[in-house]
C-alpha positions, 0 to 999 in steps of 0.5 A: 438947622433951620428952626421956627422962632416964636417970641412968648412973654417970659423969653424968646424961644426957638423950636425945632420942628420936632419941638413942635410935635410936643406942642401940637400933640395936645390938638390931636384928639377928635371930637366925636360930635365935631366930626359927625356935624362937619360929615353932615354938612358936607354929604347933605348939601352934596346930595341936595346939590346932585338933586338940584343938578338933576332937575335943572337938566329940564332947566338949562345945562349951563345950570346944571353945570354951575351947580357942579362946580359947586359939587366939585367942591364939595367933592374936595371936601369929602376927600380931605375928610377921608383923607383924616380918615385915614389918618385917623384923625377924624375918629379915635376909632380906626375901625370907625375911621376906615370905614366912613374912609371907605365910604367917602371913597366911593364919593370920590371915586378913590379906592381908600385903603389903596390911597391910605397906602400910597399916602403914608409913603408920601409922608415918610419920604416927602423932601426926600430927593432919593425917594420920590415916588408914589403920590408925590409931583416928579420934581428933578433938580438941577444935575439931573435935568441937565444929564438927561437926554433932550427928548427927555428934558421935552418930556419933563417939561410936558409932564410939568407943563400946566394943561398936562399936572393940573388938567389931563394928570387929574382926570386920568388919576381919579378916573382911569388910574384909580380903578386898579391898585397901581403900585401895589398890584402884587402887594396882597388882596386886600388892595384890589378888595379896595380897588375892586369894591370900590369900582363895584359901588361906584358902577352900582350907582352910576348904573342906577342914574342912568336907568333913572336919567339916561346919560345927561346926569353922567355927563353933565353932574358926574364928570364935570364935579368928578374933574374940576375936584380932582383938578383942585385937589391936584392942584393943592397938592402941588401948591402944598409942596411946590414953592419956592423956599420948599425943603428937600435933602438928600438921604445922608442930610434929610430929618423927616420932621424938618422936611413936615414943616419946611417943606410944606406951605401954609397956603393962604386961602380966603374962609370959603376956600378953607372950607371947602379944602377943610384946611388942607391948606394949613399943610405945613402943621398937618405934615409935621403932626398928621393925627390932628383933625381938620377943624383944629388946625386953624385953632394952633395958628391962632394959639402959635402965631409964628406958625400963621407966618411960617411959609406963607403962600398966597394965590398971586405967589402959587400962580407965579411958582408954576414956572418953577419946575427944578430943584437947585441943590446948591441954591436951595430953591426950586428955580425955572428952566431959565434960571437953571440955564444960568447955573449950567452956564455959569458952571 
């Protein structure tokens, strides 16, 4: 068993990961104030920026569209917020927690309890290789890719392919796939309540611009803030799960609070980067213990150094793990499809 090691003035100790929970647990209660000023100075500078946007279409469109890069970004926030929402991380309310999820949802065009859903089952099965699925990247291993058929293997390699995960996959999520409940189309109606009220708002107000605008505002704000946010999120999802040393068992041999830490990475961002992501990037303690809010994460580095070091990934690592793309059980490591080549070849 793997074990995380900090070294503290009395003795050297190991923690396991689910030692761990006990220590993170005492971070996990939300400050009501924190979390309206964090709500605020997010969604304000987004509708002063919308507005800024608006106007400099009478400007320069290269304007307009440098302006919502910036609301991408913000975009970016405003989903890792829902995301504690529905957590219930952000407020130890849930009745209050859901419904500013809710909210945000529409912001962010994403149907939240349809999300939450599909979320927690992420979490109960992540570097679970027998149960991939619903919000996870589709990773085979090995033995599996070799048993495919060569159109098959073709049509992994395209599904892996850079233009295709972090470029067309996002688009089509947030902008086609999320107006329906996929995955839980028969799994009552509270799910296309979400899916269905959140298209409602969410056209609501897209008509409502373009009374007022006409379409630049839906061309030249909307959609472009709408992808770039959902190609960044995309994309710190992947980097979060997708590196090298990440974690994954087989059913028989897969502990869930194991696969929290190890498999998920502490992705080293600069300061400006870690706002915008609300400290997404700190995945590895938010998946070992979820209830702790956004703005606490960076505290438990700085209280537990040991964990500021445990799967470091920089920018220059994440760029270069791209080309990793299966997973080899025997060496316990995602490898490339040359290296794979070796092992089949070798065997």
């Amino acid at each position: 068993m793997n074990k995380v090691f900090e070294t503290s003035d009395d003795a050297d100790r190991v923690r396991s990961a689910r030692e761990w929970i006990k220590v993170l647990a005492t971070y996990r209660t939300p400050s009501y104030g924190r979390s309206i000023f964090e709500l605020c100075v997010t969604i304000f500078p987004f509708v002063a920026l919308w507005a800024l946007a608006w106007w400099a279409l009478s400007v320069s469109y290269w304007l307009t569209l440098a302006i919502s890069v910036v609301i991408g970004g913000l975009i970016v926030r405003l989903f890792a917020i829902q995301h504690d929402c529905g957590h219930a991380s952000f407020f130890e309310n849930r009745q209050v927690a859901d419904w500013v999820g809710r909210a945000l949802g529409i912001l962010t065009v994403t149907p939240y309890d349809v999300w939450r859903r599909s979320h927690a089952i992420h979490h109960s099965a992540s570097g679970n290789l027998e149960r991939q699925g619903m919000g996870d990247i589709h990773t085979l291993t090995v033995r599996e890719y070799r048993e495919l058929s060569g159109r098959d293997q073709w049509l992994y390699r395209l599904y892996r392919s850079p233009f295709v995960l972090f470029i067309l996959a996002p688009s089509y999520l947030f902008l086609l796939q999320n107006r329906l409940p996929i995955g839980f189309m028969g799994a009552g109606i509270k799910y296309w309540t979400s899916a269905m009220g959140t298209n409602a708002l969410i056209a609501a107000i897209l008509g409502t611009i373009y009374y007022f605008g006409g379409l630049e505002p839906l061309l030249l704000i909307f959609l472009p803030s709408t992808i770039i946010a959902a190609s960044l999120g995309v994309w710190l999802f992947y980097v979060q799960h997708q590196f090298e040393d990440t974690h994954w068992d087989r059913e028989e041999d897969w502990d869930i609070h194991e696969a929290a830490l190890e498999g998920s990475s502490h992705y080293v961002l600069p300061g400006v980067l870690n706002w915008f992501s609300a400290n997404i990037a700190i995945h590895h303690v938010h998946h070992l213990y979820a209830r702790i809010p956004f703005y606490r994460l960076p505290d438990i580095l700085r209280d537990h150094p040991v964990l500021a070091e445990a799967q470091r990934l920089t920018i220059k690592e994440s760029i270069q793990g791209v080309k990793l793309n299966l997973w080899d059980e025997a060496e316990r490591r995602l490898v490339t499809y040359k290296q794979a080549k070796a092992t089949i070849a070798a065997e």
